[in-house]
ROSE-4610 file (N, C-alpha, C; in Angstrom, 1 decimal, always signed):
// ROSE-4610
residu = [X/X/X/X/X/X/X/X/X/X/X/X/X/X/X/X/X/X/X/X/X/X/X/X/X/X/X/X/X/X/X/X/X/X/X/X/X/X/X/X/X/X/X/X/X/X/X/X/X/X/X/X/X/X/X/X/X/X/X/X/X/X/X/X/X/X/X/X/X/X/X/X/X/X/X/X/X/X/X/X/X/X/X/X/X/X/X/X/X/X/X/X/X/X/X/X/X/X/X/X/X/X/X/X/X/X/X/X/X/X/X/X/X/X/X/X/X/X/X/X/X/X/X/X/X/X/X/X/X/X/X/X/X/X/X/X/X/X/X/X/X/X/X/X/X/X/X/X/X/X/X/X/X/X/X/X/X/X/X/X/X/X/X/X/X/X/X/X/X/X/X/X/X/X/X/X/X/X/X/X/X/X/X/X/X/X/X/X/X/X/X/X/X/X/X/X/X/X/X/X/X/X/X/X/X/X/X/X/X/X/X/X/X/X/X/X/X/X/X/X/X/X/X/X/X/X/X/X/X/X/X/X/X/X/X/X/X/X/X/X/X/X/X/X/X/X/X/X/X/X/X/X/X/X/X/X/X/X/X/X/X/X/X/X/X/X/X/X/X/X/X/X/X/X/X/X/X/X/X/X/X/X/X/X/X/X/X/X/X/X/X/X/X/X/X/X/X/X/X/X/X/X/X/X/X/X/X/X/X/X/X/X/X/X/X/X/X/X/X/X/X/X/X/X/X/X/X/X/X/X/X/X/X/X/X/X/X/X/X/X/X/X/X/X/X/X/X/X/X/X/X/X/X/X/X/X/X/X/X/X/X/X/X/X/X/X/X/X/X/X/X/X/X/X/X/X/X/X/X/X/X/X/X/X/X/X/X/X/X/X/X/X/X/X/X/X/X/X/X/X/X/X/X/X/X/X/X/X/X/X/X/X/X/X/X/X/X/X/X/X/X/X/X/X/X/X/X/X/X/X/X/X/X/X/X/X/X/X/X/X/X/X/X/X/X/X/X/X/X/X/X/X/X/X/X/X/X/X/X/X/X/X/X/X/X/X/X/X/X/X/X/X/X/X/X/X/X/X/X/X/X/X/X/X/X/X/X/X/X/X/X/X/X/X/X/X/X/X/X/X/X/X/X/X/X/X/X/X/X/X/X/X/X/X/X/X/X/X/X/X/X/X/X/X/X/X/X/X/X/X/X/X/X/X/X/X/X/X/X/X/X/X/X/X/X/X/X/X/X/X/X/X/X/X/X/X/X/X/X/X/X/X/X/X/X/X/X/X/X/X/X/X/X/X/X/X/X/X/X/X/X/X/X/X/X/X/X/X/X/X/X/X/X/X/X/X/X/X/X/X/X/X/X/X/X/X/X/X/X]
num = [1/1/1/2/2/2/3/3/3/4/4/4/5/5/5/6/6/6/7/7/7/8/8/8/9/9/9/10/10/10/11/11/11/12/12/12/13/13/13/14/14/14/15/15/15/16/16/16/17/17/17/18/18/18/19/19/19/20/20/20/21/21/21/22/22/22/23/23/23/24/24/24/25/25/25/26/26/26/27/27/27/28/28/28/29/29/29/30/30/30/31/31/31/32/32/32/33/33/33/34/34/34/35/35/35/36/36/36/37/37/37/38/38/38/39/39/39/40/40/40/41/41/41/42/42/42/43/43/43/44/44/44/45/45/45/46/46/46/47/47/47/48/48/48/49/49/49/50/50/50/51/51/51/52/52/52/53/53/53/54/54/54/55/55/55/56/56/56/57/57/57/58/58/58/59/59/59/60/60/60/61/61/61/62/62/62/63/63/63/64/64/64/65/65/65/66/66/66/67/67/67/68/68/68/69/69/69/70/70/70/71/71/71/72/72/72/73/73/73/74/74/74/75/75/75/76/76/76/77/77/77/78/78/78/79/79/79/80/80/80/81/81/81/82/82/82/83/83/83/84/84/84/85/85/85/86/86/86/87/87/87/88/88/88/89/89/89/90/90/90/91/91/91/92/92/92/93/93/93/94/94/94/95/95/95/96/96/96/97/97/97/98/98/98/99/99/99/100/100/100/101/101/101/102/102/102/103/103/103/104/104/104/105/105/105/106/106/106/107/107/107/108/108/108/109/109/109/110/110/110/111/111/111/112/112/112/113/113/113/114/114/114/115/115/115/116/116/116/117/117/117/118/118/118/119/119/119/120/120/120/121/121/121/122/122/122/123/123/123/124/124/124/125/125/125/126/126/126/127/127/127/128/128/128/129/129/129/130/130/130/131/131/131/132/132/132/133/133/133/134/134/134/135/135/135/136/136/136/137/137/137/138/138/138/139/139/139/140/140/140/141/141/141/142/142/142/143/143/143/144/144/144/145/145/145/146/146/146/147/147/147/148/148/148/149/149/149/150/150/150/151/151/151/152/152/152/153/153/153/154/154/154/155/155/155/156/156/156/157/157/157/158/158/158/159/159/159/160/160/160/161/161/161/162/162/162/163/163/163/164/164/164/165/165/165/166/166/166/167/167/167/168/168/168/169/169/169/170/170/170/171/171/171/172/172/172/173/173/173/174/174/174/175/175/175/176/176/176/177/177/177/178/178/178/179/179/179/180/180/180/181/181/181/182/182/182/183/183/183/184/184/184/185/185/185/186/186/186/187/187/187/188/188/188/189/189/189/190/190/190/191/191/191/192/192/192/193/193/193/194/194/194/195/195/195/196/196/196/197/197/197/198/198/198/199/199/199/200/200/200/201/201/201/202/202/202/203/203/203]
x = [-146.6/-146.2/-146.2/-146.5/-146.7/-144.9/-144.8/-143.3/-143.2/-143.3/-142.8/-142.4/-143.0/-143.1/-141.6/-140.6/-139.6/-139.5/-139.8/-139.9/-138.7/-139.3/-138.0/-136.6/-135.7/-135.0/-135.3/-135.1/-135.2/-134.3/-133.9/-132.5/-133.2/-133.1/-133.4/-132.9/-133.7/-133.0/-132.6/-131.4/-130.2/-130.7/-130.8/-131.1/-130.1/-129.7/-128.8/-127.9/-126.7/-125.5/-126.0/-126.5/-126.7/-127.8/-129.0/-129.9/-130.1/-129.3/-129.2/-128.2/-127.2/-126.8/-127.5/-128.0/-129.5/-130.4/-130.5/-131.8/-130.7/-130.0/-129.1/-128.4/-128.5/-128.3/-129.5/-130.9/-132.2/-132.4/-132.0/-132.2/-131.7/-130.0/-128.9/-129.7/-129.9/-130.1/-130.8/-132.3/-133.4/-132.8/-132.6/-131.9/-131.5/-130.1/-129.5/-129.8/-130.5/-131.5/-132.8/-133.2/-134.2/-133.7/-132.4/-130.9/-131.1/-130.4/-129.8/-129.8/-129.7/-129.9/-128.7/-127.3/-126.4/-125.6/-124.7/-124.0/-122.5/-121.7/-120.4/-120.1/-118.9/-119.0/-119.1/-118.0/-118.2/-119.1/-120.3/-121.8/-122.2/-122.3/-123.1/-122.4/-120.9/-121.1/-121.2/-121.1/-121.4/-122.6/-123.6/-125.4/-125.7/-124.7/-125.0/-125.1/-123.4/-123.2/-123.7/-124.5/-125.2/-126.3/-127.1/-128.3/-128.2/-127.3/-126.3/-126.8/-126.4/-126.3/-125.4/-124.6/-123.7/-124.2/-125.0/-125.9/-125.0/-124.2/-123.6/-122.2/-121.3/-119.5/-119.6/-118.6/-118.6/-117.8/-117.7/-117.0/-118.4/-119.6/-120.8/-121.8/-121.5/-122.1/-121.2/-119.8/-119.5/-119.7/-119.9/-120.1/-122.0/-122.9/-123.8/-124.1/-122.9/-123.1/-122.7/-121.6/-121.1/-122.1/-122.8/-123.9/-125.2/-125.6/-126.4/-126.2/-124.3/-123.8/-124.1/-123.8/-123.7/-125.7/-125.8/-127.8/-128.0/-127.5/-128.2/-129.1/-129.0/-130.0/-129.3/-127.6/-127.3/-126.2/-126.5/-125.3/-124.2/-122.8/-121.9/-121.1/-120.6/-119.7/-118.3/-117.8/-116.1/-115.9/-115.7/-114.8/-113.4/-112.9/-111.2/-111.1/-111.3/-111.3/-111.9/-113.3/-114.0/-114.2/-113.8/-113.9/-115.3/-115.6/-116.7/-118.5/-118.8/-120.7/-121.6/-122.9/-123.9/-125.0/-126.0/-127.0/-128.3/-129.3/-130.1/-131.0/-131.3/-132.6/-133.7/-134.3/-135.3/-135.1/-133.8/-133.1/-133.1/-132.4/-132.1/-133.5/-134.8/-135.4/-136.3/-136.3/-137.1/-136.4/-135.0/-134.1/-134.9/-135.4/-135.4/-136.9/-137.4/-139.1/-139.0/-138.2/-138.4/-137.6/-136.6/-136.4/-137.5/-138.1/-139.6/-140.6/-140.8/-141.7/-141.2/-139.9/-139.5/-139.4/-139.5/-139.2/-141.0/-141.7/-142.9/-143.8/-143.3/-143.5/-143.1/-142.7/-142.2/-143.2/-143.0/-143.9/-145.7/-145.8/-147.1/-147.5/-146.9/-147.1/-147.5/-147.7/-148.4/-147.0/-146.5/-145.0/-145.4/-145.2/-145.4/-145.2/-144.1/-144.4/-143.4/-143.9/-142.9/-141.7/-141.1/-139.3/-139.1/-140.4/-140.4/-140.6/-141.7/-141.9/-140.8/-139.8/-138.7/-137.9/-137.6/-136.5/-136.8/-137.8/-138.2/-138.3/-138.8/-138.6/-137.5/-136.5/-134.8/-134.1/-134.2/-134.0/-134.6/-135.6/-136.0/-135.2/-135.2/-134.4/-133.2/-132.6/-131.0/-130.6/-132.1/-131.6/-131.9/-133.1/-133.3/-132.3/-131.9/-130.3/-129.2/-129.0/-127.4/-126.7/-127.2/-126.3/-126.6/-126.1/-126.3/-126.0/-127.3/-127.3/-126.1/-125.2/-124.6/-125.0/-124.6/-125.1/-125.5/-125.1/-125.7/-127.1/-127.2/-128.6/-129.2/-129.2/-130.1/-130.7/-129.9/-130.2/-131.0/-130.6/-131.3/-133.0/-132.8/-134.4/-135.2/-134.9/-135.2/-136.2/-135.2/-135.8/-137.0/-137.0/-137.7/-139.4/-138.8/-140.3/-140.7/-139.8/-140.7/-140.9/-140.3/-140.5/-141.9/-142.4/-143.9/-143.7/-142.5/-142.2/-142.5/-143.5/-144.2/-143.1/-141.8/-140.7/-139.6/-138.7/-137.1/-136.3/-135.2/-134.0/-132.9/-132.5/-131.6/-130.2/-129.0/-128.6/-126.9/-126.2/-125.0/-124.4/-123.2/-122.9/-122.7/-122.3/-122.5/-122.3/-122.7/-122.3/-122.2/-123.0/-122.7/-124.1/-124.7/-125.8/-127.1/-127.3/-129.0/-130.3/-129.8/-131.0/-131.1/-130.1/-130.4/-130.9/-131.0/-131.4/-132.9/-133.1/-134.8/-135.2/-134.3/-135.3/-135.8/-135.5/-135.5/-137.1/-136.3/-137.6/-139.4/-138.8/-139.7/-140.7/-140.0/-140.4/-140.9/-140.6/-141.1/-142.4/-142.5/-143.6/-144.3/-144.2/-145.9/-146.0/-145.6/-145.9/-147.1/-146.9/-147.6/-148.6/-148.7/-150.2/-149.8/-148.8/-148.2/-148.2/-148.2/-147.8/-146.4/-145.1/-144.6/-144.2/-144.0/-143.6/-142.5/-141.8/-140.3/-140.5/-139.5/-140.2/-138.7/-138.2/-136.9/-137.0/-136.0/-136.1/-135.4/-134.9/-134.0/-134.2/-135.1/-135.0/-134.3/-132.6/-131.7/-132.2/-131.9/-131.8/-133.5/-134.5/-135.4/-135.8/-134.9/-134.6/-133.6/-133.0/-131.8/-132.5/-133.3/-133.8/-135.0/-135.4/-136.4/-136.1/-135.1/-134.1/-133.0/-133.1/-132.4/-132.9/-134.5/-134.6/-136.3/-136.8/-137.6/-138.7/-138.5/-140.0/-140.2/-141.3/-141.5/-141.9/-140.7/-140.3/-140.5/-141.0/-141.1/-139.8/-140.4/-140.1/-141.1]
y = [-57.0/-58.3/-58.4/-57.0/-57.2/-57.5/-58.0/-58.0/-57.8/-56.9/-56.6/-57.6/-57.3/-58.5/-57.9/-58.6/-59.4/-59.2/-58.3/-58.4/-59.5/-59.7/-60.6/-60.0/-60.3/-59.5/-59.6/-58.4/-58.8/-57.7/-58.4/-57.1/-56.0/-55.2/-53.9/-54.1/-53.9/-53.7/-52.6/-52.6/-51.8/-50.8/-49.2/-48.3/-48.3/-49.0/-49.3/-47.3/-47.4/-46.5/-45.5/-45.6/-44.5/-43.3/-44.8/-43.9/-43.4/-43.7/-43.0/-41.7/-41.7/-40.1/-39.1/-39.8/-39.7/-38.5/-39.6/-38.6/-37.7/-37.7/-36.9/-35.8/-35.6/-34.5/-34.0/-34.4/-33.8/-32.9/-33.6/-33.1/-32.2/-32.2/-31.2/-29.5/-29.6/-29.0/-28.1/-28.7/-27.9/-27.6/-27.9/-27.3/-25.8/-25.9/-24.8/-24.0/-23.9/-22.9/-22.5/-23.3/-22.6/-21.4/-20.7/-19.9/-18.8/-19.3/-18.7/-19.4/-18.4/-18.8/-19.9/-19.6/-20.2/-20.6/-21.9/-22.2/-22.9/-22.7/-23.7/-25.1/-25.4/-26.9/-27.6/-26.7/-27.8/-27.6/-26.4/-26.7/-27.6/-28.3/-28.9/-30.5/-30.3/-31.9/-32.2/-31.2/-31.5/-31.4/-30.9/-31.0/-32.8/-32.9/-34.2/-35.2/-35.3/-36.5/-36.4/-35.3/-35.3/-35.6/-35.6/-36.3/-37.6/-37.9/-39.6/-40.3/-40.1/-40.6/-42.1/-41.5/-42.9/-44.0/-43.6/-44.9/-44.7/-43.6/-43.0/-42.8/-42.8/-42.4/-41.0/-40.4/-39.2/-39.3/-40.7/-41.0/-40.9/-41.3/-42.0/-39.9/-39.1/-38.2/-37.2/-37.3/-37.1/-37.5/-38.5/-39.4/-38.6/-38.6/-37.8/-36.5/-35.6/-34.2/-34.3/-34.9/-35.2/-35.3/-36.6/-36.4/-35.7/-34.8/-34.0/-32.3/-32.0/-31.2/-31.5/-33.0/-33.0/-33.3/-33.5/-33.6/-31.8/-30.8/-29.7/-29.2/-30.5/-30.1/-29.3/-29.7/-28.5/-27.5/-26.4/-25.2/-25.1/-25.2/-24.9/-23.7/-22.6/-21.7/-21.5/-21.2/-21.6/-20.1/-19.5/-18.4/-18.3/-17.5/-17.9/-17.4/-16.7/-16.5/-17.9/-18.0/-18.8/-20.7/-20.7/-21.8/-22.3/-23.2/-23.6/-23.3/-23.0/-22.4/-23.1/-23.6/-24.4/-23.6/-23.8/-23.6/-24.3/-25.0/-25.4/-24.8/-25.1/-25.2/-24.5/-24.6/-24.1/-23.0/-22.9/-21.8/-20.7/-20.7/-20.3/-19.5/-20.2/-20.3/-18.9/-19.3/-18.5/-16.8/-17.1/-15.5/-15.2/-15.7/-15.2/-14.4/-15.3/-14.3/-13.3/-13.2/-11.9/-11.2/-11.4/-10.4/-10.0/-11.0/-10.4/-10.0/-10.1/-9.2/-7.9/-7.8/-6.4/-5.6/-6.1/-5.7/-5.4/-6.0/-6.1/-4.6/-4.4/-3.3/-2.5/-2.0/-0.4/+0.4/+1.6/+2.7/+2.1/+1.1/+0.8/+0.4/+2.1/+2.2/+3.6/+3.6/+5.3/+5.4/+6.4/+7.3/+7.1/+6.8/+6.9/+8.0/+9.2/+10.5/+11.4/+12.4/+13.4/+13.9/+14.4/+14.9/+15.7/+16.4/+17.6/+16.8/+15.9/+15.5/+14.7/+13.8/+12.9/+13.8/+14.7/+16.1/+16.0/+16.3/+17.0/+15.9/+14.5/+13.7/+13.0/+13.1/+13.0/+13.8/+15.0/+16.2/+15.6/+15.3/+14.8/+13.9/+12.5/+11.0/+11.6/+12.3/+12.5/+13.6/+14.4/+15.3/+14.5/+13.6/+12.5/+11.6/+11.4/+10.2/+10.4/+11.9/+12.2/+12.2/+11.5/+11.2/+11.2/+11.5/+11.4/+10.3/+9.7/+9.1/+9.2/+8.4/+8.2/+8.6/+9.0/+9.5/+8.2/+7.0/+6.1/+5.2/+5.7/+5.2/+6.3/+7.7/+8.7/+8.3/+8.1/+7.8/+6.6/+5.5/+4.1/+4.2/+5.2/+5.5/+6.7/+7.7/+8.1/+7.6/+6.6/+5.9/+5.2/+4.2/+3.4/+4.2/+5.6/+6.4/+7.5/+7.6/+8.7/+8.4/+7.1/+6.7/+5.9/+5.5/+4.9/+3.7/+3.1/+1.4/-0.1/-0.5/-1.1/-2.0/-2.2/-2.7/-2.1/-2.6/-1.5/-2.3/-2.6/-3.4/-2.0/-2.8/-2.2/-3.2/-3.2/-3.8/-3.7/-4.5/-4.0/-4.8/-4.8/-5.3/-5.7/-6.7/-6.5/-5.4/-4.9/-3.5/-2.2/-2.2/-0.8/-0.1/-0.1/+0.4/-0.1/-1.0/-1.0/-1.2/-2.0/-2.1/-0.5/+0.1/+1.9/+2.3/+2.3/+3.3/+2.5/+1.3/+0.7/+1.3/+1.7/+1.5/+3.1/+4.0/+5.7/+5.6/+4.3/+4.1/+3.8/+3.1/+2.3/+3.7/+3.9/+5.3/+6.4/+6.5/+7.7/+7.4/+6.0/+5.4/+5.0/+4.9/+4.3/+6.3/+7.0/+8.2/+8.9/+8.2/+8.7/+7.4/+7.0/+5.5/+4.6/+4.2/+3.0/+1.7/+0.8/-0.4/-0.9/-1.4/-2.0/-3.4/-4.1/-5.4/-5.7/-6.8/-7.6/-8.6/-9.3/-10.9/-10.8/-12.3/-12.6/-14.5/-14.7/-16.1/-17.0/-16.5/-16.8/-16.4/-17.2/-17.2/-16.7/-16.1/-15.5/-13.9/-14.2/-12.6/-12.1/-12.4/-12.0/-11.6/-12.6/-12.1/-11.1/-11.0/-9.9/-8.1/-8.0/-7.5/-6.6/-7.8/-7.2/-6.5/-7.6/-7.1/-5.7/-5.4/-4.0/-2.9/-3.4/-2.3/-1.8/-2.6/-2.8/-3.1/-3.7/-3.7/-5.2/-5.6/-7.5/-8.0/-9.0/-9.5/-11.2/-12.0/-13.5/-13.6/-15.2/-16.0/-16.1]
z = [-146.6/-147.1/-148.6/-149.4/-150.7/-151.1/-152.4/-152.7/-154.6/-154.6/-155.7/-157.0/-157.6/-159.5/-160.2/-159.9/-160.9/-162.0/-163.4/-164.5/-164.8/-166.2/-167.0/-167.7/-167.2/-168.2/-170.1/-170.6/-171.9/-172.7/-173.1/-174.4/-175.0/-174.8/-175.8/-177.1/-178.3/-179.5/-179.4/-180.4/-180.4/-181.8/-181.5/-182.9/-183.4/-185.2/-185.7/-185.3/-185.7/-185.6/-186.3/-188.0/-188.3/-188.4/-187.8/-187.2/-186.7/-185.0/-183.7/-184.2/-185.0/-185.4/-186.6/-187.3/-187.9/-187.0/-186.0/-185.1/-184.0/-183.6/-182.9/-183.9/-185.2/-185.6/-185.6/-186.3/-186.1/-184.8/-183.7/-182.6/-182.2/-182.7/-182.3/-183.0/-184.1/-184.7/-184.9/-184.2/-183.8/-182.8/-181.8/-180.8/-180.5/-181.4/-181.7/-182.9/-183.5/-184.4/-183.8/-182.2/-181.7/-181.1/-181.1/-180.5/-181.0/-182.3/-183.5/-184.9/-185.7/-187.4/-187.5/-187.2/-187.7/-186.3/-186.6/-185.2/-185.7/-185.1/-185.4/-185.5/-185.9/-186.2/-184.2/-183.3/-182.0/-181.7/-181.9/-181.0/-181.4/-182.8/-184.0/-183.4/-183.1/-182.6/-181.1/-180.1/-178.6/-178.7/-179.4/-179.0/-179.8/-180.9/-181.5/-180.7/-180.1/-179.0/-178.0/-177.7/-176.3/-176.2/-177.4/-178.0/-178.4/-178.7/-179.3/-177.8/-177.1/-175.6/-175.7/-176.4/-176.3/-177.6/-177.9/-179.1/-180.6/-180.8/-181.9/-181.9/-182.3/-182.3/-183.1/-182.5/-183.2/-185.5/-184.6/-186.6/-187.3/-186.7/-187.2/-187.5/-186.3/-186.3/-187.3/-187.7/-189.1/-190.0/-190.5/-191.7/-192.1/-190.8/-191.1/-191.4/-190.6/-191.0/-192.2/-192.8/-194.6/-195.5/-195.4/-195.8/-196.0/-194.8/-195.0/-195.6/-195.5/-196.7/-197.8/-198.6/-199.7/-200.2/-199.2/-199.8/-199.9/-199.2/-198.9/-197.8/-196.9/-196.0/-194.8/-194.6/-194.0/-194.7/-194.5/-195.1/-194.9/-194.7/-194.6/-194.9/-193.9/-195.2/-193.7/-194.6/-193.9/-193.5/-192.2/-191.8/-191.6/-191.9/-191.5/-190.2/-188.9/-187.9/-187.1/-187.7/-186.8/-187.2/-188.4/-189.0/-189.3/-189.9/-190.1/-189.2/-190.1/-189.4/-190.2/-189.5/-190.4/-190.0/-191.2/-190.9/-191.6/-191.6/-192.3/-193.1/-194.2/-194.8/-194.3/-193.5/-192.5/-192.1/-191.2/-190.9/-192.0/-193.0/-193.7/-194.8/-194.7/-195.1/-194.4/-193.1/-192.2/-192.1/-192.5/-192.8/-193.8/-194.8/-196.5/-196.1/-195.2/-195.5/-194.6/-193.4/-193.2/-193.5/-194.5/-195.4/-196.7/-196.9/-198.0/-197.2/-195.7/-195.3/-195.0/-194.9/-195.0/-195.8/-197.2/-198.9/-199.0/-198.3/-198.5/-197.8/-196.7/-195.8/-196.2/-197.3/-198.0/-197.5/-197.2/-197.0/-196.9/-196.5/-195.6/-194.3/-193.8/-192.4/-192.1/-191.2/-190.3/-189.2/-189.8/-188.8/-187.4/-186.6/-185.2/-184.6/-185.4/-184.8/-185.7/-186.1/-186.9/-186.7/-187.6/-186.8/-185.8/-185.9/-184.8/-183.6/-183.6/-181.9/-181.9/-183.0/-182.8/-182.0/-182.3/-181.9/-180.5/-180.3/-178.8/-177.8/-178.3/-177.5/-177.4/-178.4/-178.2/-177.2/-177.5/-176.5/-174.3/-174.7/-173.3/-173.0/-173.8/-173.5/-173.0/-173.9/-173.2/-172.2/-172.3/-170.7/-169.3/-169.5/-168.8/-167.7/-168.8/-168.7/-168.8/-168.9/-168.8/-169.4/-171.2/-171.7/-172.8/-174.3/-175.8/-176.1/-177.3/-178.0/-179.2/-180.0/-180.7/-181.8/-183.1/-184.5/-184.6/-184.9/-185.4/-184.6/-183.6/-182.4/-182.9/-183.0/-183.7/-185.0/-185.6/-186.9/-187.2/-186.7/-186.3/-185.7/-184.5/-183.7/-184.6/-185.5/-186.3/-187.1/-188.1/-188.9/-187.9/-187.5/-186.5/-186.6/-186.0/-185.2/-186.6/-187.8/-188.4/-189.8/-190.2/-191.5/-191.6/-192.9/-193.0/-193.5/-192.8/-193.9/-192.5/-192.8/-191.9/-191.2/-191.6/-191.0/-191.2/-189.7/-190.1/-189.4/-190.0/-190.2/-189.5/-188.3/-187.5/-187.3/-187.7/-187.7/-186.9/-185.7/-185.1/-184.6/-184.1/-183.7/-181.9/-181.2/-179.3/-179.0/-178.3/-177.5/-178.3/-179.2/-180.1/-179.5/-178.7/-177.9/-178.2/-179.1/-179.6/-178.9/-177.7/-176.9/-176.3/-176.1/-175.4/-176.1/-177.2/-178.6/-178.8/-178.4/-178.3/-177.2/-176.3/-175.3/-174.9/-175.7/-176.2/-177.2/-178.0/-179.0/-178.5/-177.8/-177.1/-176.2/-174.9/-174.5/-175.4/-176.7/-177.5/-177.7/-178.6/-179.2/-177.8/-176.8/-175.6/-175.6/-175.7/-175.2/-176.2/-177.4/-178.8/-178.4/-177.5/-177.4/-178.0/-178.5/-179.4/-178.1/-178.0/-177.5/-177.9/-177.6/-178.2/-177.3/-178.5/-178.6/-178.6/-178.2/-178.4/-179.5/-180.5/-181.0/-181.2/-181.0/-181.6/-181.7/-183.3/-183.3/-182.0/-181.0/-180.2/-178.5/-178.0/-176.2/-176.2/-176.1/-175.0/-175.6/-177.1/-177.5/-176.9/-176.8/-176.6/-175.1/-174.0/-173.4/-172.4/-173.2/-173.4/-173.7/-175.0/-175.5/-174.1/-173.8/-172.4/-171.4/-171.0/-169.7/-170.5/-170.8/-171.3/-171.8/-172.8/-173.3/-172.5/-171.8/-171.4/-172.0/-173.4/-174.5/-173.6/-173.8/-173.0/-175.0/-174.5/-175.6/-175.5/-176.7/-176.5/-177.8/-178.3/-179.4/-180.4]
């Protein structure tokens, strides 16, 4: 016989227009740089309006990406294929140091294993698996296992093999007692990175 209490109705205040796109780029934004460094203009405005939840017009979530070009808080640079890419401050910021912790890592490290054992454990990987490494995955897992620079910048494009050529790496270095690790600024790539190369990889 209990019956349930009635509230009153009462109006919601309304979060003025340019706050609600205000905080719907903040949002969008972290978002997609929790991804990736840089993202395009439609991701930048379907994560906006979808965060907007209707509280914002997409006239209003322009007027604020405008504005936060012309402050500097987001990046802009124009592709001619892809058209417009942003990236923030932050973003942008978090590139720059680990490029100075890489500049920083010069030759202070211990080789993980000589050219001779590189040779020999290359020689295994590919009688293993049927199949040769590429000059440039040689070259790349080389450097990786016998240089002494506490970091190494490997750099390619989709599908040019890198997670195979980690995952050669990977097997050389546990065999020499090494551990390795995955880290990427980006949930998918990190787990991409796992599921392929088999390092166990976070964020």
């Amino acid at each position: 016989g209990v019956t349930p209490a009635k509230p009153e109705p009462r109006a919601a205040a309304r979060e003025p227009e340019p706050e609600a796109a205000a905080r719907a780029i903040d949002r969008a934004t972290a978002h997609l740089t929790e991804r990736e460094a840089a993202f395009n203009q439609a991701e930048l405005h379907r994560e906006a309006l979808r965060f907007a939840q209707g509280k914002a017009s997409i006239e209003a979530i322009e007027r604020e990406i405008g504005r936060r070009e012309e402050s500097g808080e987001l990046l802009r640079a124009d592709e001619a294929q892809k058209g417009p890419r942003y990236t923030t401050r932050e973003a942008l910021e978090q590139e720059r140091d680990t490029d100075r912790r890489l500049q920083n890592g010069k030759s202070a490290h211990l080789a993980v294993m000589s050219a001779r054992e590189f040779d020999a454990a290359l020689r295994e990987f590919e009688s293993r698996k049927g199949f040769e490494l590429s000059q440039e995955q040689r070259e790349a897992s080389r450097m990786i296992l016998t240089a002494d620079d506490r970091f190494q910048g490997v750099q390619g494009l989709a599908g040019t093999g890198k997670t195979t050529m980690l995952e050669f790496v990977r097997e050389a270095a546990e065999k020499k007692g090494w551990e390795v690790r995955g880290h990427s600024n980006g949930a998918e790539q990190a787990a991409v990175l796992e599921r392929e190369s088999g390092i166990k990889s976070d964020t």
